[in-house]
Short mmCIF file of the C-alpha atoms (twelve columns), coordinates in Angstrom:
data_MODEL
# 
_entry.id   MODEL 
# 
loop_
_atom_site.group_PDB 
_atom_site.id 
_atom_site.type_symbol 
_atom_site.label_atom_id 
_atom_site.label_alt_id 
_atom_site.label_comp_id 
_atom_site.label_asym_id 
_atom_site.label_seq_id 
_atom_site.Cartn_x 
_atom_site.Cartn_y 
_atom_site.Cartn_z 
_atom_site.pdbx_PDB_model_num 
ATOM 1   C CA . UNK A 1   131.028 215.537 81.543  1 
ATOM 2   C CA . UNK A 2   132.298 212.926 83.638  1 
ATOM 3   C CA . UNK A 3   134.641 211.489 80.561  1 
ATOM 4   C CA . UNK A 4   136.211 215.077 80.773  1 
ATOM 5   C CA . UNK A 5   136.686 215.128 84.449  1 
ATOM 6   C CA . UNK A 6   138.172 212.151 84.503  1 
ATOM 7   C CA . UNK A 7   140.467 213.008 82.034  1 
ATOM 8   C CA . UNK A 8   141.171 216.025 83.808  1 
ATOM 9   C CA . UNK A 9   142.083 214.050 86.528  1 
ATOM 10  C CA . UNK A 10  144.106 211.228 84.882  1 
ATOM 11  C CA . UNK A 11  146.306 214.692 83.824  1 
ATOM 12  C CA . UNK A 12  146.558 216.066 87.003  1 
ATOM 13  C CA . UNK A 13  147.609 212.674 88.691  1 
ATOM 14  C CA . UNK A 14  150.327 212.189 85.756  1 
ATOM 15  C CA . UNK A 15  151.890 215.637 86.364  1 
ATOM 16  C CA . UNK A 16  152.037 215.412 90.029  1 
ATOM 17  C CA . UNK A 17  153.718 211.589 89.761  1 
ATOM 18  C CA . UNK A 18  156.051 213.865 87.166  1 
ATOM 19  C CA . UNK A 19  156.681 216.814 89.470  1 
ATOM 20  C CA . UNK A 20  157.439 214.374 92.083  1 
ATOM 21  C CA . UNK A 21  160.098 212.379 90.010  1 
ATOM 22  C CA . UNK A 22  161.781 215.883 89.737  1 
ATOM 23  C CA . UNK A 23  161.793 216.485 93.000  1 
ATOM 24  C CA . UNK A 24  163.516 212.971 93.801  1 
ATOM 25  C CA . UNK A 25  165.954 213.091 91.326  1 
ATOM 26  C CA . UNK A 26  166.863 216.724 92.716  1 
ATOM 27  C CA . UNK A 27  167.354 215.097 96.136  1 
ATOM 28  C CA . UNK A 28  169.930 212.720 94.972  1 
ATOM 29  C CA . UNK A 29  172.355 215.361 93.555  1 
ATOM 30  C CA . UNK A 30  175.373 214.860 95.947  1 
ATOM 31  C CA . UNK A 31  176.384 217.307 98.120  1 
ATOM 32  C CA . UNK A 32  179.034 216.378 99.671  1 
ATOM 33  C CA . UNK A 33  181.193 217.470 102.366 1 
ATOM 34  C CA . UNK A 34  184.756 219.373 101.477 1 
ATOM 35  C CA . UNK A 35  188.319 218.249 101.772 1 
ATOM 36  C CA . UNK A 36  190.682 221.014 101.550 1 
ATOM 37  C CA . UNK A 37  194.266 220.484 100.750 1 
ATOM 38  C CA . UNK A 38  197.648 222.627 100.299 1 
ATOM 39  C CA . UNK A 39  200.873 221.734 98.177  1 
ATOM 40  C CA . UNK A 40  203.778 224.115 96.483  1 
ATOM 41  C CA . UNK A 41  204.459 222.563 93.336  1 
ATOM 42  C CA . UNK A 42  208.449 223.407 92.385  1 
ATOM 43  C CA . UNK A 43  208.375 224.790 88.400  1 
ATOM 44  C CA . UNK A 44  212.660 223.945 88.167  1 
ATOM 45  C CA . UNK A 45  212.642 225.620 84.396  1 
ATOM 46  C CA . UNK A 46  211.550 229.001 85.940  1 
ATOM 47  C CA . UNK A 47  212.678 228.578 89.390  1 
ATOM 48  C CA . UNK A 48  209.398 228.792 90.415  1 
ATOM 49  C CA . UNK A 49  207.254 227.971 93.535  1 
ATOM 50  C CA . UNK A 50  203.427 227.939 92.967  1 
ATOM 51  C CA . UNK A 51  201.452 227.891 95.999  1 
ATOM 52  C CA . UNK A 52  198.081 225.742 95.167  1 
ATOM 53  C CA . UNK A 53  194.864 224.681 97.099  1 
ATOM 54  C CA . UNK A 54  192.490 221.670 96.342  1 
ATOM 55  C CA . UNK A 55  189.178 221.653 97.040  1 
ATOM 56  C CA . UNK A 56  187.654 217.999 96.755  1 
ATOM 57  C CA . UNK A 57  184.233 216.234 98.118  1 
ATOM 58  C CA . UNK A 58  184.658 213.764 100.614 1 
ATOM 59  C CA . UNK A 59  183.715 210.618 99.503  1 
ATOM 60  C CA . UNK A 60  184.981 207.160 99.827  1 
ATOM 61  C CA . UNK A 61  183.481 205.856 96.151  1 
ATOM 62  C CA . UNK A 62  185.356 206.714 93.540  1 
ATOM 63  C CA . UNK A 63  183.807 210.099 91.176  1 
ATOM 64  C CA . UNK A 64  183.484 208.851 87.664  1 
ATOM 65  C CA . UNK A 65  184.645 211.172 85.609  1 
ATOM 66  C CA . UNK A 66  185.249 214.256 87.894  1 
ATOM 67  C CA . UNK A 67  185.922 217.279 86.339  1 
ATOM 68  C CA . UNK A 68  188.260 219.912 86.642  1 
ATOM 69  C CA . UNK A 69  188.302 223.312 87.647  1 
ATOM 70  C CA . UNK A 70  191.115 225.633 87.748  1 
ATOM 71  C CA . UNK A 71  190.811 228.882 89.838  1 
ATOM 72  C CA . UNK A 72  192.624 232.417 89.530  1 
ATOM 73  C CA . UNK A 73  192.523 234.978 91.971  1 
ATOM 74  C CA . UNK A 74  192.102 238.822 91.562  1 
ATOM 75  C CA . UNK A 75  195.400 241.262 91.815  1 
ATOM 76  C CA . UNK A 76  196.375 240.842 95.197  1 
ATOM 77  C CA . UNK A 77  199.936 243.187 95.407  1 
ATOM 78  C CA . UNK A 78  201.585 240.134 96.050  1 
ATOM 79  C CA . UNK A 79  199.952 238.846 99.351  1 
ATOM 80  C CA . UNK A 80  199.955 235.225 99.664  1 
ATOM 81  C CA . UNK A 81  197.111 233.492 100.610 1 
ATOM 82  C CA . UNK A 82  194.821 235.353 97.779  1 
ATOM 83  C CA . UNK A 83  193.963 231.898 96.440  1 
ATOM 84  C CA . UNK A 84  191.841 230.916 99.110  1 
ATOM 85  C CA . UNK A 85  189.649 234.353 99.541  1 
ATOM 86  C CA . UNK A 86  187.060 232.999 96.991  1 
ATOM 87  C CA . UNK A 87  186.063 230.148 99.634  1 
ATOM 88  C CA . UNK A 88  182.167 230.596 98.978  1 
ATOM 89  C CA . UNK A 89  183.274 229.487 95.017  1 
ATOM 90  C CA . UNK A 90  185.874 226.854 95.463  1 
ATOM 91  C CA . UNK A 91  183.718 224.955 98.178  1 
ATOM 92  C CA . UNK A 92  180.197 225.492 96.534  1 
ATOM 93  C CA . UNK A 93  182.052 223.443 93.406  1 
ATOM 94  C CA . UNK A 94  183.720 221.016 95.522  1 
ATOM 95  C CA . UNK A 95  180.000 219.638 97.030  1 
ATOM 96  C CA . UNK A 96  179.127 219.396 93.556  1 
ATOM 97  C CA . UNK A 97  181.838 216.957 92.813  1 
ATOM 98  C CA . UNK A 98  184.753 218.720 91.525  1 
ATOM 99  C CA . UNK A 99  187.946 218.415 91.774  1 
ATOM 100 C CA . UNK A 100 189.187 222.077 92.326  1 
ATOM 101 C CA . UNK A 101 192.674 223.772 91.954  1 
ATOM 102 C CA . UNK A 102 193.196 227.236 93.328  1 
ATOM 103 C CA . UNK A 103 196.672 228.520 92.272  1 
ATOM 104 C CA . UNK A 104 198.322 231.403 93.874  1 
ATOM 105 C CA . UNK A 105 199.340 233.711 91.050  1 
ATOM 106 C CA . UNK A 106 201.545 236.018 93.258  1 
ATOM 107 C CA . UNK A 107 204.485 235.537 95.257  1 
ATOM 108 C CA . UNK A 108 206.258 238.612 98.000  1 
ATOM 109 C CA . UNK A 109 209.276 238.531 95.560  1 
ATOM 110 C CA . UNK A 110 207.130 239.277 92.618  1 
ATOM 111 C CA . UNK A 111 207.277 242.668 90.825  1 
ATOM 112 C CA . UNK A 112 204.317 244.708 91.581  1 
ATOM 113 C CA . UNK A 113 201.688 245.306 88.445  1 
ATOM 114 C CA . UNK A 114 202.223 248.697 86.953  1 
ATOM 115 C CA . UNK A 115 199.002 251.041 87.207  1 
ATOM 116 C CA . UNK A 116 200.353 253.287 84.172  1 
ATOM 117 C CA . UNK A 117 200.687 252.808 80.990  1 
ATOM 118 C CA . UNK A 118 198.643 250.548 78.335  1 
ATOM 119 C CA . UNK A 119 197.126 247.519 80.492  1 
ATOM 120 C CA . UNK A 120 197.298 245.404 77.751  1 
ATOM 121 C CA . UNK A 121 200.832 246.024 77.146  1 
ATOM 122 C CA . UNK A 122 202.599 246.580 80.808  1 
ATOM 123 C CA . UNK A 123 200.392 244.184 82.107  1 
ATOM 124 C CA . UNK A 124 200.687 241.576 79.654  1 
ATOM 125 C CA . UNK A 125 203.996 239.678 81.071  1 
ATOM 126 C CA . UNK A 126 201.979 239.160 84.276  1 
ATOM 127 C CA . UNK A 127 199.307 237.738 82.487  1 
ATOM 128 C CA . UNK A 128 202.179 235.012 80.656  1 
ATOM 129 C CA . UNK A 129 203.370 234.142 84.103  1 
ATOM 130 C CA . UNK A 130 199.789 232.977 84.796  1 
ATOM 131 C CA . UNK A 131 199.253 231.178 82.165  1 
ATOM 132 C CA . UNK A 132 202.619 229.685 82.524  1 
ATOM 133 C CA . UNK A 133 201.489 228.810 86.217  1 
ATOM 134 C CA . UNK A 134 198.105 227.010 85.129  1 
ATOM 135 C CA . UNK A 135 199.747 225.199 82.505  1 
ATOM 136 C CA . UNK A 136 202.878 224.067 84.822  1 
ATOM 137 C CA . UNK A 137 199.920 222.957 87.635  1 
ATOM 138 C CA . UNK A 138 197.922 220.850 85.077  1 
ATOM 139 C CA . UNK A 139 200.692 219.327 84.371  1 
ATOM 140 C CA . UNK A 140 202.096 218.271 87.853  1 
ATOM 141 C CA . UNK A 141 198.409 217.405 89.162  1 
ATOM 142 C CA . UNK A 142 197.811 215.060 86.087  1 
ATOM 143 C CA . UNK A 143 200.841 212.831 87.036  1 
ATOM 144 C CA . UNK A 144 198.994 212.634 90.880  1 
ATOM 145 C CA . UNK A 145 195.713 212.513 89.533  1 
ATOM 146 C CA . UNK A 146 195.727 210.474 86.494  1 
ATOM 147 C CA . UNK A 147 191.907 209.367 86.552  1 
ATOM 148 C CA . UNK A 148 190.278 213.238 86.513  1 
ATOM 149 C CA . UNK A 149 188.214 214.853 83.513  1 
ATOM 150 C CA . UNK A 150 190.562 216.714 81.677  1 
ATOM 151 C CA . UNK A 151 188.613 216.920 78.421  1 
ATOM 152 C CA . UNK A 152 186.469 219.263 80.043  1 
ATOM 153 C CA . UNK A 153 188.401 221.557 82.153  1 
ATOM 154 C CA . UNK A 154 187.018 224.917 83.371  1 
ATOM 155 C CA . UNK A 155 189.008 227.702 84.143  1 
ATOM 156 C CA . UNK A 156 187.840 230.493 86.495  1 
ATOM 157 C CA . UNK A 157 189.072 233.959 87.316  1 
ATOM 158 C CA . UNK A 158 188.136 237.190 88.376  1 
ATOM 159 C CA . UNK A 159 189.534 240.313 87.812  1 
ATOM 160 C CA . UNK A 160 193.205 240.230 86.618  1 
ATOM 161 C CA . UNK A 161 192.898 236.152 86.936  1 
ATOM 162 C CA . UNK A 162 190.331 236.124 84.778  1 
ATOM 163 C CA . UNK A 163 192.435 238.147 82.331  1 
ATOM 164 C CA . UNK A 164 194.907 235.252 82.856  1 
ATOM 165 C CA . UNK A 165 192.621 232.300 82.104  1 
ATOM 166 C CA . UNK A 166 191.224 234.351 79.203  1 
ATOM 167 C CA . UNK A 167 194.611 234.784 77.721  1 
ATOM 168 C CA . UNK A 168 194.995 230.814 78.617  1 
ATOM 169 C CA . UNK A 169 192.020 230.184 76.843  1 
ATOM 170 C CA . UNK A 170 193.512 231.802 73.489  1 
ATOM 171 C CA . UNK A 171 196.737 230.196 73.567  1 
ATOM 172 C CA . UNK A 172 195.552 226.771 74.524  1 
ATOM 173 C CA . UNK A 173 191.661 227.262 73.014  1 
ATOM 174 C CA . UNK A 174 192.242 222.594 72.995  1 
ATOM 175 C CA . UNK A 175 192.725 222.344 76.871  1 
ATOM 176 C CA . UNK A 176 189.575 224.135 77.820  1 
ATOM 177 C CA . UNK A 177 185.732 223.648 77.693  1 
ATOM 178 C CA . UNK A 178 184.650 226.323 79.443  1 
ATOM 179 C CA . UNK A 179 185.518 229.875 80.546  1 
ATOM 180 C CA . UNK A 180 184.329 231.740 83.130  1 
ATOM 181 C CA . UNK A 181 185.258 235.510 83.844  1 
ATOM 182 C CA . UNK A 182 184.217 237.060 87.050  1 
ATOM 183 C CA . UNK A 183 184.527 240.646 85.706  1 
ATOM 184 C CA . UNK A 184 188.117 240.316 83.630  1 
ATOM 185 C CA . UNK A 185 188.465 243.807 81.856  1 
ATOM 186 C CA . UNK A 186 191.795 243.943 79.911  1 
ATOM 187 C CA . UNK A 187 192.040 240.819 78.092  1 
ATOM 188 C CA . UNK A 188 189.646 240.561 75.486  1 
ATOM 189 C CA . UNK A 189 187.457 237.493 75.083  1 
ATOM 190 C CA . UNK A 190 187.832 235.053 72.648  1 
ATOM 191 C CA . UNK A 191 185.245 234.926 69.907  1 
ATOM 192 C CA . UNK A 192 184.592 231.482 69.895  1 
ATOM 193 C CA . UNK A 193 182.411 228.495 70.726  1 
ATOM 194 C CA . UNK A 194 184.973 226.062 72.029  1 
ATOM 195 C CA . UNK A 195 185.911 226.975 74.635  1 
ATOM 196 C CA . UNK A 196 182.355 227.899 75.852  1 
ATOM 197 C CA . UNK A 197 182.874 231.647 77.027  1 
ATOM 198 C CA . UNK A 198 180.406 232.570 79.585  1 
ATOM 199 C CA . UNK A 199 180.989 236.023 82.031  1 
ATOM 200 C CA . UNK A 200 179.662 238.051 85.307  1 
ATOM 201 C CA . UNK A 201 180.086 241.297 85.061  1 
ATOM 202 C CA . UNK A 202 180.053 243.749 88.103  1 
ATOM 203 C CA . UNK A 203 178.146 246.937 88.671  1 
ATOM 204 C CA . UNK A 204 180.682 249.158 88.851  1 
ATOM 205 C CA . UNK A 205 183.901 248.942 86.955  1 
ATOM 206 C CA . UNK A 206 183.710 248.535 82.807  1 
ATOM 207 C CA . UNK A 207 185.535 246.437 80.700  1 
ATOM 208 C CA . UNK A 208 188.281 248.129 78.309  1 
ATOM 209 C CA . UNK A 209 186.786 248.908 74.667  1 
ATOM 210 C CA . UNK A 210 186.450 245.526 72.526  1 
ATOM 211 C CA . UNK A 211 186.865 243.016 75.852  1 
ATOM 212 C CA . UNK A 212 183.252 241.888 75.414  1 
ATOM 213 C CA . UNK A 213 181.353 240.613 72.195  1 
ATOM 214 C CA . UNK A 214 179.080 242.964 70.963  1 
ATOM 215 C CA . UNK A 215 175.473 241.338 70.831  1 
ATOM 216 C CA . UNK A 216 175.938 240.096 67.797  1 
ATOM 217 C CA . UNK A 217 178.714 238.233 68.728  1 
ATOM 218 C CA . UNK A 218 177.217 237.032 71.498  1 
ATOM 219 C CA . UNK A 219 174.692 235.152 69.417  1 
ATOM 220 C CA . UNK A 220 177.213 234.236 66.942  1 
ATOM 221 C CA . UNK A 221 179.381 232.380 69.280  1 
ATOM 222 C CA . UNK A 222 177.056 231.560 72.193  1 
ATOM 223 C CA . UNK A 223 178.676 233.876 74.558  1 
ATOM 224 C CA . UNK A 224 176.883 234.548 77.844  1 
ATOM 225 C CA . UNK A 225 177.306 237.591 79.658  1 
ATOM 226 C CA . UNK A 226 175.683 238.105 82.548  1 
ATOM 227 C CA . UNK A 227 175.055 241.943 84.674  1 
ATOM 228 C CA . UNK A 228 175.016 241.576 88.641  1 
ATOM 229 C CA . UNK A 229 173.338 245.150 89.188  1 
ATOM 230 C CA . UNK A 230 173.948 244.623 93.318  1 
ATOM 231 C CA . UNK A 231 177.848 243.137 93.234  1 
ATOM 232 C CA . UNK A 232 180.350 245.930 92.383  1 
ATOM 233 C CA . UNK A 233 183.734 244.084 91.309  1 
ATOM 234 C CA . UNK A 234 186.128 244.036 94.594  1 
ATOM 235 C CA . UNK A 235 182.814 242.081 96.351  1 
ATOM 236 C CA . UNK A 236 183.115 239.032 94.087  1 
ATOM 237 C CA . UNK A 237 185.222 237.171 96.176  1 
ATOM 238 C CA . UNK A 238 184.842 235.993 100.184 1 
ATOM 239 C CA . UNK A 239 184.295 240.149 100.972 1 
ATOM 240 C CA . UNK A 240 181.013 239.650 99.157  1 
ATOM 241 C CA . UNK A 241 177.442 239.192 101.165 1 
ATOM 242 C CA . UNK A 242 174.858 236.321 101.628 1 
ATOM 243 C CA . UNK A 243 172.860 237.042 98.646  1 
ATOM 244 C CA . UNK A 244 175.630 238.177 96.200  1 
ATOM 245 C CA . UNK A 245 177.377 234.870 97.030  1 
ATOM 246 C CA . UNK A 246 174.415 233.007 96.192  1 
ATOM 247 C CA . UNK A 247 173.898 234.622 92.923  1 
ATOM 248 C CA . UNK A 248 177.392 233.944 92.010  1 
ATOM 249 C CA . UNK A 249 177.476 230.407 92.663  1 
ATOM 250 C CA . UNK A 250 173.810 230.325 91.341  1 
ATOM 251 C CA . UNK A 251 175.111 231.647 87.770  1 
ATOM 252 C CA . UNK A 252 178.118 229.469 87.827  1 
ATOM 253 C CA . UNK A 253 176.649 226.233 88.700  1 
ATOM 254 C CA . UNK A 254 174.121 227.088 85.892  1 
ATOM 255 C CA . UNK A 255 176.668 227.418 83.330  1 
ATOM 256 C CA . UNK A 256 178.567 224.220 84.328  1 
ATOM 257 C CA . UNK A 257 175.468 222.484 83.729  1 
ATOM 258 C CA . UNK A 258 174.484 224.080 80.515  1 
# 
C-alpha cells in the first residue's frame, strides 16, 4: 500500500513540475507593444496610389524570421481610412510578432461596386484591382524589408477583401501559406491544401452557392470553417464588442499556430 502511494505521488509531483513548465513557457510568449506606421506606395504602371498601414512590435532585437501578414478591408464605398477599422486584428497580430500590412483597397476617385447584376461577374474587376494592390505592396515592402518571412505569408480579409485575397490566393496559390476569410461570400474558395484555407463565418449573411467546401471537401483538403453564432458580418471589424473581438482574434491566432 505504501509502494502504491508513493507511486501515486511520484505521478502527481511529475505532472505538476509538467503543468508548471507549461505555464512558464506560456509566460515567455512576447507580447509586445505596437508600432504603427503609414506610407502611400506610388504603383507608376497603373497610376496608382495605395494607401497602407504597418503594424509592427516594438522591439529593439531583431525578430528572426517574422512573418507576414497582409490585411484587406470590407467594401467601404470608397472612404479612406477603411484599412485601419480592424484595429482589434492588426494590433492583436502585431504583439504576437508580426509584421502587418493593412492596404487600403479604395480610393474617393474609385468607381463605386455595382449592387446588381452577377457578383461574380460585375464585381470581379474590383476584385483584380485588389489583387493587383497586394501584389504591387509585396513587392515595394520587400525592397524595404528584405529580412521578413515571405515563405509563409498570410493574407486576411473580410467581406469583399476577403473575396480579394481569395481570388489572390488562386492566382498566386506559391506566394501564400495561409488564408483567412472573415466571412468572404462571392469568391469561391480554393480547394486546396497549400495555401492552408481556414474561414469565420458570420451569423447572418450566407455565402453564394459553391463558395464553401462541402464537408467532404473540408476533410479532403483540410479546410477549416468556423460558425460565430453571436457576430453577424458588418460586426467583424472595430464596430464589433469585447467578447466577439476576443473570439476573433482567439480563432485567428489559433490557426496561425496550427
Amino acid at each position: 500500500m505504501k509502494i502504491y502511494f508513493k507511486i501515486l505521488l511520484s505521478l502527481f509531483l511529475i505532472s505538476c513540475i509538467k503543468n508548471k513548465e507549461v505555464t512558464n513557457l506560456q509566460n515567455t510568449i512576447p507580447n509586445f507593444k505596437v508600432k504603427i506606421d503609414t506610407l502611400n506606395l506610388f504603383d507608376k504602371k497603373r497610376n496608382r496610389i495605395i494607401p497602407v498601414a504597418f503594424y509592427s512590435p516594438k522591439t529593439a532585437k531583431k525578430i528572426e524570421n517574422q512573418k507576414v501578414v497582409i490585411l484587406s478591408h470590407g467594401y467601404s464605398e470608397n472612404r479612406l481610412g477603411a484599412n485601419k477599422s480592424y484595429s482589434f486584428l492588426t494590433k492583436k497580430l502585431a504583439s504576437k510578432g508580426y509584421f502587418v500590412i493593412s492596404i487600403q483597397q479604395e480610393l474617393p476617385t474609385d468607381d463605386l461596386m455595382p449592387k446588381t447584376g452577377i457578383p461574380q461577374v460585375v464585381r470581379r474587376p474590383f476584385w483584380e484591382r485588389g489583387v493587383e494592390n497586394i501584389l504591387f505592396t509585396l513587392g515595394e515592402i520587400k525592397k524595404i524589408k528584405p529580412d521578413l518571412d515571405y515563405k509563409h505569408l498570410v493574407l486576411i480579409g473580410h467581406s469583399n477583401g476577403g473575396d480579394i485575397s481569395v481570388l489572390f490566393a488562386h492566382k498566386y496559390p506559391n506566394l501564400v501559406d495561409k488564408i483567412i476569410s472573415l466571412d468572404n461570400r462571392r469568391m469561391e474558395l480554393p480547394r486546396t491544401k497549400q495555401p492552408r484555407i481556414y474561414s469565420l463565418r458570420s451569423s447572418d449573411q450566407p455565402a453564394d452557392e459553391g463558395v464553401l467546401p462541402t464537408l467532404e471537401e473540408e476533410k479532403n483538403f483540410e479546410i477549416k470553417i468556423i460558425k460565430l453564432p453571436n457576430t453577424i458580418h458588418n460586426d467583424m471589424n472595430d464596430r464589433g464588442n469585447k467578447k466577439q473581438k476576443k473570439e476573433i482574434n482567439k480563432y485567428v491566432m489559433d490557426f496561425l499556430n496550427d
